[in-house]
C-alpha positions in Angstrom: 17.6 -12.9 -28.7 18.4 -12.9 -32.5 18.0 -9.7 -33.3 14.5 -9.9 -32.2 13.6 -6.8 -30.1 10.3 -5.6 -28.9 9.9 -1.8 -28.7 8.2 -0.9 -25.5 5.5 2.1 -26.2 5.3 2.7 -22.2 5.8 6.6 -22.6 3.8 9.6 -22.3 3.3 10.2 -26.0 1.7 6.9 -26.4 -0.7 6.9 -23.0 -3.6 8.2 -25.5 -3.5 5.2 -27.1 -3.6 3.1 -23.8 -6.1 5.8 -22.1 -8.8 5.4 -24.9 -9.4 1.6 -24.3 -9.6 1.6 -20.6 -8.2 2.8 -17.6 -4.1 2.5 -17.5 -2.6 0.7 -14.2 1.2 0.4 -13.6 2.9 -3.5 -13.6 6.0 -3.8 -12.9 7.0 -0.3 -14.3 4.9 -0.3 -17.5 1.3 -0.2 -19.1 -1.4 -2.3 -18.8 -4.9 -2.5 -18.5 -7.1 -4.5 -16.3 -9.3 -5.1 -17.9 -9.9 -3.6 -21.6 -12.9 -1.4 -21.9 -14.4 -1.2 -25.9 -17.0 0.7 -24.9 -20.5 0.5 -27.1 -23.7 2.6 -26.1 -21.9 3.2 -23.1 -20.8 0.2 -21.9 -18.1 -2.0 -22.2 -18.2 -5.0 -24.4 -17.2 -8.5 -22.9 -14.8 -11.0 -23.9 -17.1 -13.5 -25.2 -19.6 -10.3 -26.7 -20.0 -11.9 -30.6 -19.1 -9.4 -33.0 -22.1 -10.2 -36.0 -21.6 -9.8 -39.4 -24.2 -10.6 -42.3 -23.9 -13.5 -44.4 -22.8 -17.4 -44.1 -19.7 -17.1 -45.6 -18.7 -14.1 -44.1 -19.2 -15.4 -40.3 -17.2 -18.4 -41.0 -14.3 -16.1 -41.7 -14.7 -13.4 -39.4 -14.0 -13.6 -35.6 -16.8 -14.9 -33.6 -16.2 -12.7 -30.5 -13.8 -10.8 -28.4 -12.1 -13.3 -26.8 -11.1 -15.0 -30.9 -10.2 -11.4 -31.1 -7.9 -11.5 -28.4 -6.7 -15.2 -29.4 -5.7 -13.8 -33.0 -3.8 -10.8 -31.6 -2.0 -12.7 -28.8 -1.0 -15.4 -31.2 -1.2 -14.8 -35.0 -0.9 -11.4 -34.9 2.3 -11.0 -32.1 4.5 -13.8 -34.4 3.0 -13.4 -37.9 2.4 -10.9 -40.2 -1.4 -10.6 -40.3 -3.0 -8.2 -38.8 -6.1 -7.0 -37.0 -7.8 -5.6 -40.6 -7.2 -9.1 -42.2 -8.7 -10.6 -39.7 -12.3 -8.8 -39.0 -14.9 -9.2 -41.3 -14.8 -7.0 -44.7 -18.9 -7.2 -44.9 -21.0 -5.1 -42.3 -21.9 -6.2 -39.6 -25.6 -7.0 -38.4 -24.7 -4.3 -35.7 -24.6 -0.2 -36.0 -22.0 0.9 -37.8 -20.6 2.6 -34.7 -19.3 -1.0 -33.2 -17.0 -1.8 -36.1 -15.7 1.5 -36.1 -15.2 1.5 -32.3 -13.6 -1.9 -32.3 -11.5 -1.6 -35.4 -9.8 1.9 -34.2 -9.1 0.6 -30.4 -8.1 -2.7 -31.3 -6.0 -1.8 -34.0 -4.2 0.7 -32.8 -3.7 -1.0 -29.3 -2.6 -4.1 -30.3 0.5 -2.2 -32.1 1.7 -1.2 -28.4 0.1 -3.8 -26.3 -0.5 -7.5 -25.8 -4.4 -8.1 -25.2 -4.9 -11.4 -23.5 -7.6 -13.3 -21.9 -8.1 -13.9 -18.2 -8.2 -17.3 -17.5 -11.5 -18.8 -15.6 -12.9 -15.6 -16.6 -12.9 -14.8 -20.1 -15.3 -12.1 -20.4 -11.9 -9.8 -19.2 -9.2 -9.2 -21.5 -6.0 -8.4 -20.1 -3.5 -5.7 -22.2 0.1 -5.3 -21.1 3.1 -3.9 -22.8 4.6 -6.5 -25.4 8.3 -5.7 -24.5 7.0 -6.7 -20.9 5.2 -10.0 -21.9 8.1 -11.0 -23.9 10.4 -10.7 -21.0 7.9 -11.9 -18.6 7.7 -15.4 -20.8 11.3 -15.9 -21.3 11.9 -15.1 -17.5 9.2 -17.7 -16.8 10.4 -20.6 -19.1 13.9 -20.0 -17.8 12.3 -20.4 -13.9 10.8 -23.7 -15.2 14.0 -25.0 -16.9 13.0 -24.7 -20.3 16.3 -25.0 -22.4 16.7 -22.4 -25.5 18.0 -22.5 -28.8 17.1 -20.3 -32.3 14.5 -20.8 -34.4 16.6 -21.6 -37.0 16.6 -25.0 -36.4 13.1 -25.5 -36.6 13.3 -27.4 -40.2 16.0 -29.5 -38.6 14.1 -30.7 -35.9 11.0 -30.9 -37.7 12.8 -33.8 -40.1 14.7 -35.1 -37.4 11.1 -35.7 -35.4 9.0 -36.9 -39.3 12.6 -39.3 -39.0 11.1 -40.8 -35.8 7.6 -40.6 -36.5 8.2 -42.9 -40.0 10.3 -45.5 -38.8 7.7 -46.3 -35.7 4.9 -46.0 -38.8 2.8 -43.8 -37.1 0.4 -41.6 -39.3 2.2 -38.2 -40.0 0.1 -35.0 -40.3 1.6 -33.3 -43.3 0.7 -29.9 -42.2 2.3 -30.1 -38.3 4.5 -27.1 -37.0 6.1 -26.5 -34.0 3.3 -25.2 -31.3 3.3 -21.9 -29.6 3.3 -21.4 -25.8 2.0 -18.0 -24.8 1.0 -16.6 -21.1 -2.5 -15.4 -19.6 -2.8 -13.4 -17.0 -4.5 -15.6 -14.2 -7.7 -13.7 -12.8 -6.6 -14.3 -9.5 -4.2 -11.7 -10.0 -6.5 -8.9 -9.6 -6.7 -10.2 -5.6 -3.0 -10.8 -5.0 -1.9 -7.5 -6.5 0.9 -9.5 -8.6 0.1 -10.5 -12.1 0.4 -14.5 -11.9 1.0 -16.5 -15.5 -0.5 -19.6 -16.6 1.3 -21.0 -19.6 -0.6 -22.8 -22.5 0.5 -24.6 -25.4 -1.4 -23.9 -28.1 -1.3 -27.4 -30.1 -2.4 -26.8 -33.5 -1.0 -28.8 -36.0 0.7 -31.9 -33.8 3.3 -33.5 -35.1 1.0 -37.2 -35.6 -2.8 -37.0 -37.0 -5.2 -36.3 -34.6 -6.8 -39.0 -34.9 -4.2 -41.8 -33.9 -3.2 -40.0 -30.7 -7.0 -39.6 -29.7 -7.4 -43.5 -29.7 -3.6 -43.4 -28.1 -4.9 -41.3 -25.3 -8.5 -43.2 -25.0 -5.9 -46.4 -24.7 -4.0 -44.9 -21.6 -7.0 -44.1 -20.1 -8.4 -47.5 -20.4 -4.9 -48.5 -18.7 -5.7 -46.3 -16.3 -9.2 -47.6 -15.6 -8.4 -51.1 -15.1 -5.2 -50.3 -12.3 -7.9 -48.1 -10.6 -10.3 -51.3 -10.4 -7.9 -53.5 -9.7 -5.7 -51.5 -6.9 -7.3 -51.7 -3.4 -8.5 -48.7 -1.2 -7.6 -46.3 -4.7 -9.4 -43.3 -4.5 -8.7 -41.6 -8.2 -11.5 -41.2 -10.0 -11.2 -40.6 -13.9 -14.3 -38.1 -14.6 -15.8 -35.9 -12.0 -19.5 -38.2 -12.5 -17.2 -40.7 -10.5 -17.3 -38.7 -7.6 -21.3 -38.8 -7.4 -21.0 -41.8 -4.8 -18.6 -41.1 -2.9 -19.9 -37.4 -2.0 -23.3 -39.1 -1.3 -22.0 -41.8 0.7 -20.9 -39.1 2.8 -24.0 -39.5 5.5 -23.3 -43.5 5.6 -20.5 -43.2 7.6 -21.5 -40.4 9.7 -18.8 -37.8 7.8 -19.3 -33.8 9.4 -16.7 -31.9 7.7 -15.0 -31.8 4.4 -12.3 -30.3 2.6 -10.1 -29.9 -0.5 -6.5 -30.1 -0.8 -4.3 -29.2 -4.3 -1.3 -31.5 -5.8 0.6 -28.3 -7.1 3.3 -28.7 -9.4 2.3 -32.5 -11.0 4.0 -31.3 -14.4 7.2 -29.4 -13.1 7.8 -32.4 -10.5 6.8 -35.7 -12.1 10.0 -36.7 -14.5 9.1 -38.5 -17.8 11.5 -41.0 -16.8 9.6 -41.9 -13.4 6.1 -42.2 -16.1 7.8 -44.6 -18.3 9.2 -47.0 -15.6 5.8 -46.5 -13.3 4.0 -47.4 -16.6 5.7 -50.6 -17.4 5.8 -52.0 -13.6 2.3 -51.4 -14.1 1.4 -53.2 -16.3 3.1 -56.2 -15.3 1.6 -56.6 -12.1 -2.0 -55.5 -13.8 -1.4 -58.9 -16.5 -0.4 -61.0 -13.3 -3.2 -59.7 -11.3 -5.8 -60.5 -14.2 -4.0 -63.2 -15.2 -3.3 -62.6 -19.2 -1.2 -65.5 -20.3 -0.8 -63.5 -24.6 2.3 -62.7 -24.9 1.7 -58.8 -25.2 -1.0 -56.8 -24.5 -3.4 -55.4 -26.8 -5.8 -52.5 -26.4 -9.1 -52.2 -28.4 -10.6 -48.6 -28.6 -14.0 -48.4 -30.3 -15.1 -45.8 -32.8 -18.2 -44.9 -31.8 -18.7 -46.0 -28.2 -16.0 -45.4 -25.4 -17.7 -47.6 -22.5 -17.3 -50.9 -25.2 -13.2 -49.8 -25.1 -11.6 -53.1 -23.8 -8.0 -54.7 -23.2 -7.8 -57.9 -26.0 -8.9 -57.9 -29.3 -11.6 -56.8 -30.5 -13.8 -58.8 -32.6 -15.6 -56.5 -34.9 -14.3 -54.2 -37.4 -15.2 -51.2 -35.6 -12.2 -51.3 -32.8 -9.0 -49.6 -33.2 -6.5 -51.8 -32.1 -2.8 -50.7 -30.1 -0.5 -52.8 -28.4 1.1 -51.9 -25.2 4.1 -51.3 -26.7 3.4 -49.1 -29.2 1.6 -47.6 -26.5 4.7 -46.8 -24.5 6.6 -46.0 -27.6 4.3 -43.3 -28.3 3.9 -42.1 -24.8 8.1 -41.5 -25.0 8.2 -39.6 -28.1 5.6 -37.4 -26.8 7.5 -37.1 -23.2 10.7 -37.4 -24.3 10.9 -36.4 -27.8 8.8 -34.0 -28.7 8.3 -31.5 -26.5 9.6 -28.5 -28.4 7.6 -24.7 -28.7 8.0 -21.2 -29.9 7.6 -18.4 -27.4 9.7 -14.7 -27.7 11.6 -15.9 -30.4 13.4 -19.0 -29.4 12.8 -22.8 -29.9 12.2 -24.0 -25.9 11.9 -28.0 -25.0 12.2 -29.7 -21.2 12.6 -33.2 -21.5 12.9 -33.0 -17.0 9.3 -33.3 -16.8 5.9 -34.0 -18.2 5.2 -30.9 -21.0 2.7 -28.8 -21.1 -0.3 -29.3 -23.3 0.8 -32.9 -24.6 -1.6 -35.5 -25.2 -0.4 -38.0 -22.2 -0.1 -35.3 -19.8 -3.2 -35.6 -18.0 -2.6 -39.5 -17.8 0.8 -39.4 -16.8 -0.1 -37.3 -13.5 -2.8 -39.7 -12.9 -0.5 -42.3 -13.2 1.7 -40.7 -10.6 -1.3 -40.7 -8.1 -2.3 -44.1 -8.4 0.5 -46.1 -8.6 2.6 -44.2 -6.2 -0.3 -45.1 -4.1 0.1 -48.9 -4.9 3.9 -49.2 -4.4 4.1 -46.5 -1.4 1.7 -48.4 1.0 4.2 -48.4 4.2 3.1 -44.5 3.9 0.0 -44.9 3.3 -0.4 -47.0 6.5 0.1 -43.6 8.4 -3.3 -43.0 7.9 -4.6 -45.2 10.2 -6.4 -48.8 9.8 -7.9 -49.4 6.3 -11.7 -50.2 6.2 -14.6 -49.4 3.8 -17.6 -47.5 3.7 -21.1 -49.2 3.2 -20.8 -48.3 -0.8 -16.8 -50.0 -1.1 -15.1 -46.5 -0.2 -12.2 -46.8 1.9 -12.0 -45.4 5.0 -8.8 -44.6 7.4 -9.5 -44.9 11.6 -6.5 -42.4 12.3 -4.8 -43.1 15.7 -6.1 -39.6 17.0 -9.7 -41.4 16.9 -11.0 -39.8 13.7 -12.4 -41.5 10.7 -11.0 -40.2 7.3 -11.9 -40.5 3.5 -10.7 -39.5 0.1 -11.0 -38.8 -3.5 -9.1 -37.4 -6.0 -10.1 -36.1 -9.5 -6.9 -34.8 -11.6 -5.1 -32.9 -8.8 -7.7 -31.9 -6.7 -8.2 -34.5 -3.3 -11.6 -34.0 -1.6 -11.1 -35.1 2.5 -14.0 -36.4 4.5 -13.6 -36.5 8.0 -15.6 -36.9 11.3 -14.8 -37.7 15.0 -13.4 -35.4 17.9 -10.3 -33.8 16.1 -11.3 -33.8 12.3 -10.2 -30.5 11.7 -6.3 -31.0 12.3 -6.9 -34.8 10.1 -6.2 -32.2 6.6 -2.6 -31.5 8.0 -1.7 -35.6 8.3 -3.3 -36.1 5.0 -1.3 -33.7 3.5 2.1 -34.5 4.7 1.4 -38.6 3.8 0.4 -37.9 0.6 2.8 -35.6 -0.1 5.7 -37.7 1.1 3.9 -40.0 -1.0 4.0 -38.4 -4.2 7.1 -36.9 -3.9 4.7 -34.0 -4.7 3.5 -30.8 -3.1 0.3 -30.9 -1.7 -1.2 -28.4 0.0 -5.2 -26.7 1.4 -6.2 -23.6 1.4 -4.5 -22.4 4.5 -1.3 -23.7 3.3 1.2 -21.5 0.9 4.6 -23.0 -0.8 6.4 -21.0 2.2 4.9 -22.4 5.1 2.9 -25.8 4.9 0.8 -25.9 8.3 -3.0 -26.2 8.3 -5.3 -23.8 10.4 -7.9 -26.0 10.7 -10.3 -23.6 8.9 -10.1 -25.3 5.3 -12.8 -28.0 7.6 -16.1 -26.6 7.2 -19.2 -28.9 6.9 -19.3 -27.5 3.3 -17.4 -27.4 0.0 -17.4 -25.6 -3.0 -15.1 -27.3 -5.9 -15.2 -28.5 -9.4 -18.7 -26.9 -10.3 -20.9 -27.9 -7.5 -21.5 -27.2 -4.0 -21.8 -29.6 -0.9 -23.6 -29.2 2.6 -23.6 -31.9 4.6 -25.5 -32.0 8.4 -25.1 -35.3 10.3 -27.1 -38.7 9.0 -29.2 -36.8 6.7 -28.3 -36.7 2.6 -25.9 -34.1 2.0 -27.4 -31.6 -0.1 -25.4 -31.1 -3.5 -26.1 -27.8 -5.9 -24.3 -26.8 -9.6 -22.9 -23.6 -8.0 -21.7 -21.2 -11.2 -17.5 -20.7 -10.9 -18.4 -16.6 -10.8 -19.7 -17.0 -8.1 -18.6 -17.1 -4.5 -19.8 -18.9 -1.3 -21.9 -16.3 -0.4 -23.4 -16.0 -4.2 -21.1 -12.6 -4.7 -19.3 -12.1 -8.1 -15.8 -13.3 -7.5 -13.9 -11.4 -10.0 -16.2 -10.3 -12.4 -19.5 -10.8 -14.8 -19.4 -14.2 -17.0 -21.8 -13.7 -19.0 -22.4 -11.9 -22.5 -23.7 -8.3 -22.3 -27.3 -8.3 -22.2 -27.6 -5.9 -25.7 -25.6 -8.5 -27.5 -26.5 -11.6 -26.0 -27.2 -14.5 -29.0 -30.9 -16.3 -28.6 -31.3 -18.3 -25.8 -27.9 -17.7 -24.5 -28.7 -18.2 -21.0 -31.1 -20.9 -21.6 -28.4 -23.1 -23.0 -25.7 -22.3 -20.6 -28.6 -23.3 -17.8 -29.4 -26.4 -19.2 -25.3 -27.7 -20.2 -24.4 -26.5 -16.5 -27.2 -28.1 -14.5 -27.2 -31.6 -17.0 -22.9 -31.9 -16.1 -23.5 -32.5 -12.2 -27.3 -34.3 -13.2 -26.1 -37.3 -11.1 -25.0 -35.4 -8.2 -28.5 -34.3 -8.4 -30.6 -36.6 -6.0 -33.5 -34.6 -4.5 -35.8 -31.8 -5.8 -34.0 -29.0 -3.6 -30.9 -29.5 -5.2 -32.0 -28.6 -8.8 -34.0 -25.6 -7.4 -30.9 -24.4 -5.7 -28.8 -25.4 -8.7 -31.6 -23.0 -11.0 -31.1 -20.5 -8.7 -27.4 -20.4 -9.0 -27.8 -19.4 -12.6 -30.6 -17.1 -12.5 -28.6 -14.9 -9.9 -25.2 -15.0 -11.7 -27.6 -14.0 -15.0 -28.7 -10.6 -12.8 -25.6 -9.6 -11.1 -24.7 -9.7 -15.4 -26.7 -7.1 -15.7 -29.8 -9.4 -17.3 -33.4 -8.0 -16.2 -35.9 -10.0 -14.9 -37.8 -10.8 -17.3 -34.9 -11.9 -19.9 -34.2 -14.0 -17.0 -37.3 -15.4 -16.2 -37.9 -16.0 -19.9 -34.3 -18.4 -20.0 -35.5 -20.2 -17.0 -38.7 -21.1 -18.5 -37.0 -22.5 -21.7 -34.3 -24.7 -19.6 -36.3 -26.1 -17.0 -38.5 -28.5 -19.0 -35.4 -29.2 -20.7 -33.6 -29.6 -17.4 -36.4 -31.4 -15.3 -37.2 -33.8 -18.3 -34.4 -35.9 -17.2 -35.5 -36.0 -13.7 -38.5 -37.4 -11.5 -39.5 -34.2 -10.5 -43.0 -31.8 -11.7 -41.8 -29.1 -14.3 -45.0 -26.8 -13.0 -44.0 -26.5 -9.7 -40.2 -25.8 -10.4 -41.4 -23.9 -12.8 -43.4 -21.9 -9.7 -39.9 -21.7 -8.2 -38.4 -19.7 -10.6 -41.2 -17.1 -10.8 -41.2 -16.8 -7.2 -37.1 -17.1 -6.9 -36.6 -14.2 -9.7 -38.3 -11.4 -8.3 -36.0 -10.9 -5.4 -32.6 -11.5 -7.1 -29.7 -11.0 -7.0 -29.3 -12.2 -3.1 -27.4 -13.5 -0.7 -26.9 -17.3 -0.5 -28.7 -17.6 3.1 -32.0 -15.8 1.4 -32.2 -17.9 -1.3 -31.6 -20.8 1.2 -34.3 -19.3 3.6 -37.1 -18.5 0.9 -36.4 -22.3 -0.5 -37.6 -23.4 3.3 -40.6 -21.2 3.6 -41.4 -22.0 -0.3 -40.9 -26.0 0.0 -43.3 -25.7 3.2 -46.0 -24.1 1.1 -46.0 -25.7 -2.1 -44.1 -29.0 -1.6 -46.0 -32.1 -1.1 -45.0 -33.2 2.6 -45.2 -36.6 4.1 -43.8 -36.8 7.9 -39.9 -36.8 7.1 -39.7 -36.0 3.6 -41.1 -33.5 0.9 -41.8 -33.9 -2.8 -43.0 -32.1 -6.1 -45.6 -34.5 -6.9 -47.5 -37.6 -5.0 -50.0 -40.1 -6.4 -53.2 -40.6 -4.3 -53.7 -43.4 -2.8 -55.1 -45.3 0.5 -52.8 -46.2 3.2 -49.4 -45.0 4.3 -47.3 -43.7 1.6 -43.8 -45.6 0.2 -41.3 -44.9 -2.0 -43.5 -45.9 -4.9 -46.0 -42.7 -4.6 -44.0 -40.3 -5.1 -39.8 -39.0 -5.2 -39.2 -38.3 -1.7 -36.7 -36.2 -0.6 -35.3 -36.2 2.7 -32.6 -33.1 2.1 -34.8 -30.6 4.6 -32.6 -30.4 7.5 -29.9 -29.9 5.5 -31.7 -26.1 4.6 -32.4 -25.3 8.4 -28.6 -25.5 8.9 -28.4 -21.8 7.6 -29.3 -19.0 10.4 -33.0 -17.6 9.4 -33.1 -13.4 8.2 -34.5 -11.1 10.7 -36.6 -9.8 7.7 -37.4 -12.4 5.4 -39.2 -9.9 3.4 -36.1 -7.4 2.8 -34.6 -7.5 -0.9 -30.9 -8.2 0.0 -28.7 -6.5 -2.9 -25.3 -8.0 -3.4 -24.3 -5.7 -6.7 -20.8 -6.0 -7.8 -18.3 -8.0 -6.0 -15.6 -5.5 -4.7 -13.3 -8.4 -5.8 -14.1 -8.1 -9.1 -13.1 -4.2 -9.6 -10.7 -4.7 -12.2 -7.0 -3.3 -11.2 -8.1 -1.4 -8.3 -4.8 -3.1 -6.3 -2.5 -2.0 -9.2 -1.7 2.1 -8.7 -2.7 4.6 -12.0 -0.4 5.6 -14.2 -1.7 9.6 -13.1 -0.8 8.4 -9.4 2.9 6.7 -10.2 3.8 10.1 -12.3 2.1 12.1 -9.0 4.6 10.6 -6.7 
């Protein structure tokens, strides 16, 4: 490669180094650690632990937290000169003396013999393997995704040859764009599977056009993207996860029992740029024929300060940005076709064979894929059964086996809704049509790459995905909770604590991360039970963190007016949930479930089919103008009831989340 060469420090005169920071495992025949351990007062700081320093100036230069720390080492610090001293704060820090000291002398002297990476979807973990073995790991995996190679010798070259380009379409230039790196973290799964599994990311810094321009570019493609989704009968993409609020509560209108989710895999290895380009301008040529546009070339108005006044036409006020549709498509080449080069182990990579990783079209482009090949595949659509629609305009599929099916897809994740004699088997149909479809992998849970037959047991009459929960129990509401990512089905830590440590938590920490996660799902959000549920969540991922009680119970009375004050519901009694609900946490999911009945029976105002937090006197029967009813209730008594209601269930520490356990000691590989 060049010249360049790694020195690997995998030997026994360099396992103090390794030793001193945590625990070493052997992958693949040399070091790592899973996870790094900087211990502090006796405990191990976490990836997103701040590391405080005094004065203004001085935080803006120094690194926020571990996990910038681990962002600097991986990428400034493995291809440039500067180094970990450079990069932490000169001043002292608010903190003891002793934390500096610790963090300077591990990380230092690690990051000279290691590579200290993040875990995805859990970032308070920091991964540290040998550099010699990431490097090969990275050029082994862009090789395996047909990534072509050349030396970085040519990076002026192709920088001028791509400014060439970018001035004769009179784009705005960003005088300070570079080539972007593409580096690998370790996926947190990997602590399951026993394998370390890589998901690439393309760290975009400096693009090659101003920021600015492809913003409104992208807000133009999604605009696109809006109107085919309109336009197209029986499509079921949805373009922000809000959008799936009434579809998942139209569940109960159509009598739905069990529901599932299925994954597109591989949308950016398998969708060619080519494919995007020609799917992009059949497109809009039936979408001007369908609306009936009769200017001879489209035009797409993006306004500065509001994206729901974005419109196709002219705008009429100065505060639109304006883009043809074929500009549009001139941009969306060079960034497919053109420029889709990166640095990784010393090499210049670019794949022109499919969408790139990171770009700004990508996420449209796959979208693209799904609803259009929708539109122009319906003879395979048709396999589904008859095409009808739901009371709220959802379509619906009566499959010849006698089922009834639904769908709705966010990005690459579908969500299946199913009822009837067989719906459990429906998820294996679904798959193969779309899939044939797509000309795209899709598979459920039960499914692997190898071998692509259902089980049956991805059907359950509940879901977890995208950051919220769903139960749903025959013609009643289905009951939808903000369920944290940490956590489990059964409320267990999945791999391991998300949160900052409680000695070094910044003020209101918890409070805020309440608040932002309960306010994203707010219109899921349809009865009173939901957002006590939702709280809950929270409060028991903040105790398995290691939080106490009362820090808890403290965050949870600073979020829930906040919360509640966008809702119809009393902030006293939901404050009287959280008191009760935090003095027997952390728990199982069924106790929380089970307490939530007895509570709601106690304190909850009751009518004879529905409950409420509040209720206005008044004479006669009572309506929907006295009070919110909720009518959620059965939806709770699904869950089997405790045999001691009154017996603290302690969950503790996930066994999933104990680091490397899978992965065998160095002391045991030099053993055998």
């Amino acid at each position: 490669w060049d010249g360049i060469f790694l020195e690997c420090f995998c030997s026994p005169e360099h396992l103090h180094t390794w030793t001193q920071a945590g625990t070493v495992r052997d992958v693949g025949g040399h070091y790592a650690l899973l996870p790094v351990h900087i211990l502090h007062n006796g405990a191990p700081l976490r990836g997103t632990d701040p590391l405080p320093c005094s004065g203004a100036k001085s935080r803006q230069r120094a690194l926020t937290g571990l996990h910038d720390l681990a962002r600097t080492l991986h990428v400034a610090h493995t291809y440039t000169e500067i180094t970990l001293r450079q990069a932490l704060p000169e001043t002292d820090w608010d903190s003891p003396p002793l934390l500096r000291t610790r963090v300077t002398t591990i990380a230092d002297s690690l990051s000279a013999v290691a590579c200290i990476r993040s875990a995805d979807k859990a970032q308070t973990m920091l991964f540290a393997f040998c550099r010699q073995w990431v490097w090969d790991q990275t050029i082994a995996f862009l090789e395996k995704e047909k990534y072509s190679a050349q030396s970085l010798d040519n990076t002026d070259q192709i920088l001028s040859s791509l400014h060439r380009i970018i001035r004769q379409n009179k784009w705005p230039a960003n005088p300070s764009r570079c080539v972007p790196l593409l580096y690998l973290l370790g996926k947190a799964k990997s602590l399951l599977k026993g394998i370390i599994l890589w998901r690439p990311i393309a760290a975009i810094v400096q693009p090659q056009i101003q920021r600015f321009y492809l913003r409104n570019a992208a807000r133009a493609f999604t605009l696109f993207l809006r109107l085919l989704v309109e336009e197209i009968t029986a499509s079921f993409l949805v373009l922000r996860i809000c959008d799936l609020q009434p579809w998942v509560h139209g569940l109960s209108d159509w009598g739905c029992t069990q529901i599932a989710e299925c994954d597109c895999s591989g949308q950016f290895n398998n969708v060619t740029p080519l494919s995007v380009m020609q799917d992009m301008s059949a497109a809009i040529k039936w979408l001007a024929a369908k609306r009936r546009w009769n200017a001879k070339e489209v035009v797409w108005s993006i306004h500065r300060d509001n994206k729901q006044l974005d419109r196709a036409g002219v705008g009429t006020t100065s505060r639109f940005f304006h883009m043809t549709h074929a500009d549009l498509e001139n941009l969306v080449y060079f960034s497919l076709l053109t420029d889709t080069y990166t640095q990784a182990s010393g090499r210049l990579w670019s794949r022109t064979g499919a969408i790139p990783m990171g770009g700004p079209f990508s996420a449209q482009s796959a979208d693209l894929r799904s609803v259009w090949g929708a539109k122009t595949r319906v003879d395979l659509m048709r396999r589904l059964g008859q095409l009808t629609f739901s009371p709220r305009g959802h379509p619906l599929w009566s499959t010849p086996r006698g089922n009834t099916i639904s769908l709705a897809q966010f990005r690459d994740n579908v969500l299946l809704g199913a009822r009837g004699p067989t719906a459990s088997t429906e998820m294996q149909h679904v798959c193969d049509v779309l899939s044939e479809t797509w000309s795209l992998p899709v598979l459920c849970d039960c499914m692997t790459d190898d071998n692509r037959v259902c089980a049956g047991t991805c059907m359950q009459p509940s879901i977890t995905a995208m950051g919220f929960t769903v139960h749903i129990h025959g013609d009643h509401p289905p009951l939808v909770y903000s369920q944290p990512s940490g956590l489990t089905s059964a409320w267990h830590l999945k791999y391991t604590v998300t949160l900052q440590s409680p000695p070094a938590h910044a003020h209101k920490h918890i409070s805020n991360i309440i608040v932002s996660a309960v306010l994203n799902i707010h219109p899921f959000l349809h009865t009173w039970a939901s957002c006590l549920l939702s709280v809950a969540s929270w409060a028991q991922l903040a105790c398995l963190s290691g939080y106490p009680r009362s820090t808890v119970l403290r965050a949870l009375h600073s979020a829930v007016p906040r919360i509640i004050s966008r809702t119809p519901w009393d902030v006293d009694s939901t404050l009287a949930w959280c008191c009760h609900v935090v003095y027997f946490l952390p728990a199982t999911r069924d106790t929380v479930f089970f307490r939530l009945r007895r509570w709601l029976q106690a304190h909850a105002v009751w009518s004879p089919a529905a409950y409420a937090s509040w209720h206005m006197p008044h004479p006669g029967p009572c309506s929907a103008i006295c009070a919110d009813w909720c009518h959620d209730f059965p939806v709770l008594s699904v869950f089997p009831p405790l045999l001691d209601p009154c017996e603290l269930i302690r969950t503790g520490l996930c066994p999933r989340g104990e680091g490397g356990s899978r992965f065998p000691t160095i002391c045991e590989v030099h053993c055998s």
